[in-house]
C-alpha positions, 0 to 999 in steps of 0.5 A: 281118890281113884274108886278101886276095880270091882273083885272080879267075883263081883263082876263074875256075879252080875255078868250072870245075873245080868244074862239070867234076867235078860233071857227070864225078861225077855230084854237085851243087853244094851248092843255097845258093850261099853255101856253094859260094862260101866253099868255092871262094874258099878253094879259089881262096885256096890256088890262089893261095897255095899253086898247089894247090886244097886243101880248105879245110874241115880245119886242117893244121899245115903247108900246104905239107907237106900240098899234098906228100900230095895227100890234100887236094887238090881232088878229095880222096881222100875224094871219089875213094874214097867220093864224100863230100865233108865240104865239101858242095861236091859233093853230091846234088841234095837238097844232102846229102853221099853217105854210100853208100859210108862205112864205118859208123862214118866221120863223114860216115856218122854225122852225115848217116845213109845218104845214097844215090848217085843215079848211081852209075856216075859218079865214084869212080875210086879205089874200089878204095883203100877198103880200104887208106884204112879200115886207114889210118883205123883206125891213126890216133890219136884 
């Protein structure tokens, strides 16, 4: 079965978004438009699908009861913690995911290396979660 385009007042609705958590964040969009718009259309998708922007980029085996721990949701945690965002959505100028902030053995921070974060006084306003999020991290099963 063909998935049906984004409404184009989803798409409409995360462009903006996606331009509005860039500037308050201090991150980029990723510098290949292809990957910005994939990423956004299925942002868009679940807009439509599910009226809540969550990340496209993982597998869930129940959206719906995903869309209920707002972890995933557009802006995800992961971005509010650690200012990383595994899509490459948000990103730095360079095109890389911000790695700063990971802790060493996250994936993020072993696939792309320490990737520093050039405005560091912009984003992450659930910093003070990193600890919390890391025991979480540590206990989930493999």
């Amino acid at each position: 079965m063909m998935r049906q385009d984004p409404s184009e007042k989803a798409m409409n609705r995360m462009e903006k978004f996606v331009d509005a958590y860039c500037n308050k964040s201090g991150t980029f969009k990723h510098p290949n438009p292809d990957v910005t718009e994939a990423v956004v259309k299925g942002l868009a998708h679940h807009v439509d699908t599910l009226g809540r922007p969550l990340c496209p980029c993982r597998f869930y085996p129940d959206k719906e009861e995903e869309i209920k721990h707002r972890t995933w949701i557009c802006a995800c945690d992961d971005m509010q913690i650690y200012k990383y965002c595994h899509c490459l959505l948000f990103v730095n100028e360079e095109g890389l995911p911000i790695t700063e902030y990971l802790p060493e053995d996250h994936e993020g921070r072993v696939m792309h290396g320490l990737v520093k974060d050039s405005v560091p006084d912009k984003g992450r306003p659930l910093r003070d979660k990193a600890e919390e999020r890391e025991v979480e991290r540590r206990e989930r099963p493999s």
